[in-house]
N, C-alpha and C positions, 0 to 999 in steps of 0.2 A: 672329305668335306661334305658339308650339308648343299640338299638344292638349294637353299637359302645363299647357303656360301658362295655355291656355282654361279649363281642367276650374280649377288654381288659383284662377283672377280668378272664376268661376261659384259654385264653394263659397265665397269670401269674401262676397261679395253675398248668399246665401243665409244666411248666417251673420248678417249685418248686418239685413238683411229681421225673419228671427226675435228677433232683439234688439228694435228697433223695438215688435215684434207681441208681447211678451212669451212666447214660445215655445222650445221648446227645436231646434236644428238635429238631435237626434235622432231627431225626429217627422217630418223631410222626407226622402223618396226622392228622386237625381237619376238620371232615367232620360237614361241618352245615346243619341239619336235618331241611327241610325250607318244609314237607310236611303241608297239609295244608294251607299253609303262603304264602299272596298275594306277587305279583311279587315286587311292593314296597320294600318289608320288604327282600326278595332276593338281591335285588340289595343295597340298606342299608349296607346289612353285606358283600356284595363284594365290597363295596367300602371302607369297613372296613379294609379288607387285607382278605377276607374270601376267598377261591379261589374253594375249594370244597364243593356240596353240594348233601345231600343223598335224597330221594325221595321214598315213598311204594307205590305209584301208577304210573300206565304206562302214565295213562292220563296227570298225573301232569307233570309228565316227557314230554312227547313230547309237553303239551300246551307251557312249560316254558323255557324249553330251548332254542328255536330260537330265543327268546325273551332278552336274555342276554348275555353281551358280549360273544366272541367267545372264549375265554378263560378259561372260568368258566366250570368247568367239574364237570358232574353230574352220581352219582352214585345210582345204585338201591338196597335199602337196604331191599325191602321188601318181603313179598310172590309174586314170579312171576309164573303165570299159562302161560303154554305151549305154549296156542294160543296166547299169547301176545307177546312171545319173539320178533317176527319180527320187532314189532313196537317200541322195545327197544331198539334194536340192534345200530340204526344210530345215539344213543341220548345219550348213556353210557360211561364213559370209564371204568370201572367194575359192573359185576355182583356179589354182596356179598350172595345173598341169594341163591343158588344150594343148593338144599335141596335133590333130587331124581338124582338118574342116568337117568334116561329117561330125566329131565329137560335139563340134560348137552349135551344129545345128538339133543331136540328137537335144543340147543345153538346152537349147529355144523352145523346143518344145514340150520342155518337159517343168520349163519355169515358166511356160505362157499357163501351163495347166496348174499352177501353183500359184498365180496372179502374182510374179514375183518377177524382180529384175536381179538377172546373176551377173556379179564382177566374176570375171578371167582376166587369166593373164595367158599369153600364150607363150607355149614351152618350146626353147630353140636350143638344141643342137649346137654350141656356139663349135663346140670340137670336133664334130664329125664324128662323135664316138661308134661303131656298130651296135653296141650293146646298150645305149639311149635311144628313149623317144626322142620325138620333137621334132619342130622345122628347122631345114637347113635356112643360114642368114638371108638367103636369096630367095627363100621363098615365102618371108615373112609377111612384107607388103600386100602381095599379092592374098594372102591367108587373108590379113587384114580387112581387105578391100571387100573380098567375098562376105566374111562374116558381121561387117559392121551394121549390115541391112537388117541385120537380128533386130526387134523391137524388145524382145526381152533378155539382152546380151551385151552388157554393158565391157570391151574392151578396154581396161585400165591400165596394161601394160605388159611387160616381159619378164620371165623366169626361164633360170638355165639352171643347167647341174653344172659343175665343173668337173676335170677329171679329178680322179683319185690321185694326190701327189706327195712327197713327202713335203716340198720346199713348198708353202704358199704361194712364193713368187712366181714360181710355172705358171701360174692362175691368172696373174695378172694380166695377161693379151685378153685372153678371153672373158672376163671383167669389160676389159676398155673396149670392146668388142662389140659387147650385148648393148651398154651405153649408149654407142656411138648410133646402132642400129637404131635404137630406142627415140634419140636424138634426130637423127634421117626421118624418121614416121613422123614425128610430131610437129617437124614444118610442114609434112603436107597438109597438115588441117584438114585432117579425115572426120567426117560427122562422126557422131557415137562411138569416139575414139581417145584414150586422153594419154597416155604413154604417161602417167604418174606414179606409175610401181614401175619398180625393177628389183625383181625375187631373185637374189642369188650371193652366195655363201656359205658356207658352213662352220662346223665345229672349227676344221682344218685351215679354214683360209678367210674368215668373216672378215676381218679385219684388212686384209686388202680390197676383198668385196666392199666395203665401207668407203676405204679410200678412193674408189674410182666408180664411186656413184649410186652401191645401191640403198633402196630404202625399205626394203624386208629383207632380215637375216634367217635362215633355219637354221637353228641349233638344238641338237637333239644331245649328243654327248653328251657337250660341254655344262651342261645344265645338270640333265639326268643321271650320268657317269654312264660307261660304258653297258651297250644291253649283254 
């Protein structure tokens, strides 16, 4: 099938998901995960109707983006080490992966020097995996609180990876998980804090992702076909 095809059969499913979920399909982001994927195959699936796409390397990020319409916003979904952030910064329109309070700070100032406000989302651990980043659920709040004092660090919400599994439905705790978290933050009516993303799903499980809450999907496969 064509990415044209994919991205189709992808917003149907997502569409079907929210029906289910009583939700509206206007509440869900689908981010196309075009890491690896020549610029061709980019632009394919934005002419598709694709409008966002997520990216884990910095390089790929700044090679590709000047390179595509001006429209196309590009998000970074991946591990981002400290010294890179500068070069992130002018090429983003969210950081999904804030993993460490020092990353959030090295953000601040590296978007105060750019006269720029950065959306994050901050990257939680829902499963304790050893081999993820991220914050454990417990030490979310607390992250929170530290980093909202950012004046150029606009927290909008939460991303998690889930684990690798064959059944989607594994997924689901930790779905209702990140939610629930997400939900707990947002009564406390934290300044400079809005809990209106929640980054999480994939190729593998988006569609229970969908059903129990979130409003950005990564889908890089499903879209692209296998790298």
């Amino acid at each position: 099938m064509s990415i044209s095809e994919n991205l189709t059969e992808v917003r149907e499913r997502i569409a079907r998901a929210c029906e289910r979920s009583g939700r509206s399909v206007e509440d869900v982001t689908l981010i196309a995960v075009s890491k690896t994927k020549p610029l061709e195959d980019l632009l394919a699936a934005y002419h598709a109707g694709a409008g966002d796409f997520g990216e884990n390397k910095v390089q790929e990020i700044v090679a590709k983006h000047p390179q595509m319409p001006s429209d196309a916003k590009f998000h970074m979904i991946g591990h981002l080490q400290r010294n890179k952030v500068k070069q992130v910064i002018p090429h983003v329109v969210m950081i999904h992966s804030v993993d460490t309070v020092r990353l959030a700070e090295q953000i601040e100032q590296d978007a105060a020097k750019a006269e720029r406000i950065m959306d994050i989302l901050l990257e939680v651990n829902v499963a304790e995996e050893e081999s993820k980043f991220g914050f454990r659920c417990e030490e979310v709040e607390a992250a929170v609180r530290q980093i909202c004092v950012s004046p150029h660090v606009r927290i909008r919400g939460l991303m998690t990876i889930a684990p690798f599994v064959d059944d989607p439905e594994e997924n689901r705790d930790v779905f209702r998980k990140l939610y629930q978290l997400s939900v707990d933050i947002k009564k406390k009516n934290i300044d400079n804090v809005t809990m209106s993303v929640l980054s999480m799903g994939m190729t593998g499980d988006y569609e229970v992702a969908v059903e129990e809450g979130a409003t950005m999907i990564r889908v890089g496969t499903g879209i692209f076909g296998a790298r």
